[in-house]
FILO-541413 format. One record per residue (C-alpha): x, y, z. Coordinates in pm, whole numbers, padded with zeros to 5 digits, always signed. Layout:
% FILO-541413
XYZ
...
//
This chain:
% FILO-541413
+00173-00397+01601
+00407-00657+01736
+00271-00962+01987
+00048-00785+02241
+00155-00988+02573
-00171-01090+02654
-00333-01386+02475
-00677-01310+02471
-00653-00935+02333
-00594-00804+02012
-00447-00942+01698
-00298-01224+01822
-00698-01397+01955
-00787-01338+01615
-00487-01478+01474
-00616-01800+01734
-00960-01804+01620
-00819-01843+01250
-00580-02109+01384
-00849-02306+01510
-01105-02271+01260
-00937-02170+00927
-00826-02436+00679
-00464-02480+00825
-00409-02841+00789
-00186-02705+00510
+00062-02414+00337
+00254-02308+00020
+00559-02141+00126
+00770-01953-00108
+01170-01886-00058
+01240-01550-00260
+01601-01678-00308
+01692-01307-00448
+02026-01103-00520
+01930-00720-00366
+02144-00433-00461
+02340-00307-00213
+02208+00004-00071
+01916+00028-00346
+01573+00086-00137
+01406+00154-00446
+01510-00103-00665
+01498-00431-00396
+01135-00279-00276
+01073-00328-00640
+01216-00683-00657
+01015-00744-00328
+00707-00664-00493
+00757-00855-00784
+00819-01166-00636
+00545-01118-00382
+00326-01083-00700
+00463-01419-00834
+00412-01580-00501
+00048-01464-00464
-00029-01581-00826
+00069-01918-00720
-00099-01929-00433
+00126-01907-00162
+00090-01846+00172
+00412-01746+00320
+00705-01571+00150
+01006-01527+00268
+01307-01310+00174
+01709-01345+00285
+01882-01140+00554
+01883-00790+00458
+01706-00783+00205
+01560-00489+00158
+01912-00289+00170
+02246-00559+00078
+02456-00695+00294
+02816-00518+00288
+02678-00231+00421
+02923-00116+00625
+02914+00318+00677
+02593+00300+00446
+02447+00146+00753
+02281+00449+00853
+02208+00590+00523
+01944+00269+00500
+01791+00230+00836
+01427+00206+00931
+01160+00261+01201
+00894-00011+01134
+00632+00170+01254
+00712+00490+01105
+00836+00399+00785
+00642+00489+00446
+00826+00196+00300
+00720-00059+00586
+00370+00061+00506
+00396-00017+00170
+00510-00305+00231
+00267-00355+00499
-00011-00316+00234
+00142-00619+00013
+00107-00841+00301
-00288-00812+00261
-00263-01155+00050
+00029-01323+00188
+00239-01362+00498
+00593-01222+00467
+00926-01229+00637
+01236-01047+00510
+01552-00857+00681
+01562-00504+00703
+01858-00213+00917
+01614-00117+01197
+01700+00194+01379
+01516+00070+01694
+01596+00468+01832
+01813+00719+01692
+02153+00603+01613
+02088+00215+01746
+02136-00012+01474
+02020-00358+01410
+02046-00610+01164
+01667-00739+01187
+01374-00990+01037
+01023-00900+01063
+00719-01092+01002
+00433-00931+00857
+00076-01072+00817
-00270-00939+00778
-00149-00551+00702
+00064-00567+01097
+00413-00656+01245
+00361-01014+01407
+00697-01026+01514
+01007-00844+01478
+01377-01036+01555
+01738-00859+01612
+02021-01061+01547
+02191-01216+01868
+02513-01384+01692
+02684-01102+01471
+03022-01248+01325
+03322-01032+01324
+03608-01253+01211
+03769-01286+00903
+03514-01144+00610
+03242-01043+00849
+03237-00688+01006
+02872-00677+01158
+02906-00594+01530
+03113-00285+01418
+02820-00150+01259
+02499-00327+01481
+02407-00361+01801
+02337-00698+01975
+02005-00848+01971
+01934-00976+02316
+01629-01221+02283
+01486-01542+02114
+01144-01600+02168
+00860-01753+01975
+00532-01581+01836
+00181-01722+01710
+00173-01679+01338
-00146-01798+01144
+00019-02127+01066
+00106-02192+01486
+00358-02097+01676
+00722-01945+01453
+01060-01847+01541
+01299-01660+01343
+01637-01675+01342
+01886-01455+01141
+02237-01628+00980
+02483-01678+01267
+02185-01701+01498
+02098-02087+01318
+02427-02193+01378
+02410-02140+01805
+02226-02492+01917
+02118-02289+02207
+01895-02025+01982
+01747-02333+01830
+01685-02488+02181
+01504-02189+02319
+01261-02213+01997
+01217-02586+02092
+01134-02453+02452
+00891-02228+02338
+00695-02421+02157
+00794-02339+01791
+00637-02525+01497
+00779-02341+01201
+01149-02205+01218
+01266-01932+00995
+01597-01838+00884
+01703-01551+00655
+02078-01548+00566
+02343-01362+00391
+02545-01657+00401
+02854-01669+00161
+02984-02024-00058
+03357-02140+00049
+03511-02407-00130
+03345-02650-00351
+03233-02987-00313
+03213-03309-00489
+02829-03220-00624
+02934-02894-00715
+02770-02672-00481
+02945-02478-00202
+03138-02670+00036
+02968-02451+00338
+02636-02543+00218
+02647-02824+00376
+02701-02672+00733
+02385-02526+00713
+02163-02814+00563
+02322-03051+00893
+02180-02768+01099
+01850-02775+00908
+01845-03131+00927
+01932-03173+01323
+01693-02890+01435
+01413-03005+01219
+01415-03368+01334
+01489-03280+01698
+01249-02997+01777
+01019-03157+01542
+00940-02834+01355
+00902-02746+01006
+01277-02514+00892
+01254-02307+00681
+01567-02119+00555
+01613-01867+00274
+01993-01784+00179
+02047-01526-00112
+02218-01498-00439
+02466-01316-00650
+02778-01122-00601
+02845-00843-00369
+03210-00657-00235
+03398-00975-00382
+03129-01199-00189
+02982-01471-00397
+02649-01566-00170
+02592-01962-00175
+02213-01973-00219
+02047-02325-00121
+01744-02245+00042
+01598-02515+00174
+01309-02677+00373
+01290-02944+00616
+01020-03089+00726
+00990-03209+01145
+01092-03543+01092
+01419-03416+00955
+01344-03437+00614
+01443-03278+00299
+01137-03121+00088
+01232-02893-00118
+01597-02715-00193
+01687-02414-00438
+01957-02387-00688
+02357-02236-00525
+02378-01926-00826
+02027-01868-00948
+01748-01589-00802
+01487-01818-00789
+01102-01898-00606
+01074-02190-00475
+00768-02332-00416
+00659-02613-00195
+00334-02757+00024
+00351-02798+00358
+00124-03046+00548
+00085-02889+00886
-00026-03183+01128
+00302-03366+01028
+00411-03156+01378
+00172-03315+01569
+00249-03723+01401
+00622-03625+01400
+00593-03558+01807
+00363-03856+01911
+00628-04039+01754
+00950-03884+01898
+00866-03674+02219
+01128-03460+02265
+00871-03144+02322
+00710-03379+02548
+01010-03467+02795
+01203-03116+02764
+01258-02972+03051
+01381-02643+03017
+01369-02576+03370
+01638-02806+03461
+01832-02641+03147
+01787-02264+03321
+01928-02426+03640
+02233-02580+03477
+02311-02286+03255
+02277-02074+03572
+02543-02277+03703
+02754-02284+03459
+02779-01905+03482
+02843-01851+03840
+03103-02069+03832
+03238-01932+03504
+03232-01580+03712
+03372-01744+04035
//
């Protein structure tokens, strides 16, 4: 099921019960930094599994996989050939079942209804869909070719996981300050980002020279909305592509913990202390004096006049 709307029924009070009682205080997260085969259902459920495996042997709580990665990236007319109904897929239950152990997020082609087309993230927990997310920002410039084949996500919103309140974003979504703002405004304590994000140039340390775009973003929206980010990039080669890996996690005072290697699949592990949220925002209260209605009335400005 995805959120019920009401807090007190369903999956989402027990979810709050856990919250409040379970042994939260801390988390292992695992970034399945992976290189899927393009159009291979078979083969990347397989790698899925496998690392899921790996992740549950050591303990983790949360896994999470890149954009698309249960079908490639370049997809292109294979679009439909890959697509998926969450709730009535036999391959979303299986994967469904692996999520008995461990919380997981990964990217998917939803067919929402027949012949609609998203490029989508889903977070699954406890054998249900918490949470599913359709990519707002789809680049089509240059390399990129994704709103010819998707349609537009139209929403951000937040969602109470076992570990508080998430967000996911998808790629191009991380890079829109406003996307990050309206996870801020709702209260998000753990950000997640899958990407299919390719390496340009190369810099002084060797890496990608576009990595670093997305490490200031990790950086800014970590320390500012004073949430964990969490961001999972993938590997390998793909239609001339070379994807710049460099998963990474920040911690809500804008800190580095723990970043993966630019070429290699890879798990990466790390611990999580959970209450640094709540010592990262007595100390810088942005949460605190946010006032997102004064935002909505500025932005709804900004638009009249922009249709004036």
């Amino acid at each position: 099921m995805v959120e019920s709307p009401h807090p007190f029924l369903g999956h989402n009070f027990l979810l709050a019960i856990l919250r409040k009682y379970g042994n939260f205080h801390s988390m292992k997260i695992a970034l399945a930094q992976v290189a899927p085969r393009l159009g291979d259902m078979s083969r990347n459920f397989e790698l899925h599994r496998q690392f899921i495996d790996k992740a549950k042997k050591n303990k983790a709580d949360l896994i999470v996989f890149p954009e698309l990665s249960l079908t490639g990236y370049t997809l292109m007319d294979l679009v439909p050939e890959v697509a998926l109904n969450p709730t009535q897929s036999a391959l979303f239950r299986r994967l469904l079942a692996l999520s008995r152990g461990i919380d997981i997020v990964l990217g998917f082609v939803e067919e929402k209804e027949p012949g609609l087309f998203y490029n989508s993230a889903a977070y699954l927990s406890r054998e249900q869909i918490l949470h599913l997310h359709r990519k707002v920002f789809l680049p089509t410039f240059g390399m990129f070719e994704e709103a010819k084949f998707f349609a537009q996500g139209r929403i951000f919103r937040t969602f109470l996981s076992p570990f508080g309140r998430a967000g996911l974003l998808i790629c191009r979504d991380f890079l829109s300050l406003g996307a990050g703002y309206i996870l801020l405004a709702g209260g998000a304590e753990l950000i997640v980002v899958i990407s299919a994000a390719p390496g340009r140039g190369m810099s002084e340390e060797d890496d990608f020279a576009t990595s670093r775009m997305w490490e200031l973003m990790g950086e800014a929206l970590s320390f500012f909305s004073t949430s964990f980010v969490i961001y999972t990039n993938r590997v390998g080669f793909e239609d001339g592509k070379a994807f710049a890996g460099g998963s990474f996690i920040f911690n809500p005072r804008g800190n580095l913990v723990a970043r993966a290697s630019t070429l290699d699949e890879e798990l990466l592990l790390a611990e999580v202390n959970l209450e640094e949220v709540r010592s990262a925002r007595k100390a810088w209260p942005f949460k605190r004096d946010d006032r997102p209605e004064l935002v909505l009335e500025s932005l709804a400005r900004i638009v009249r006049h922009d249709e004036d």
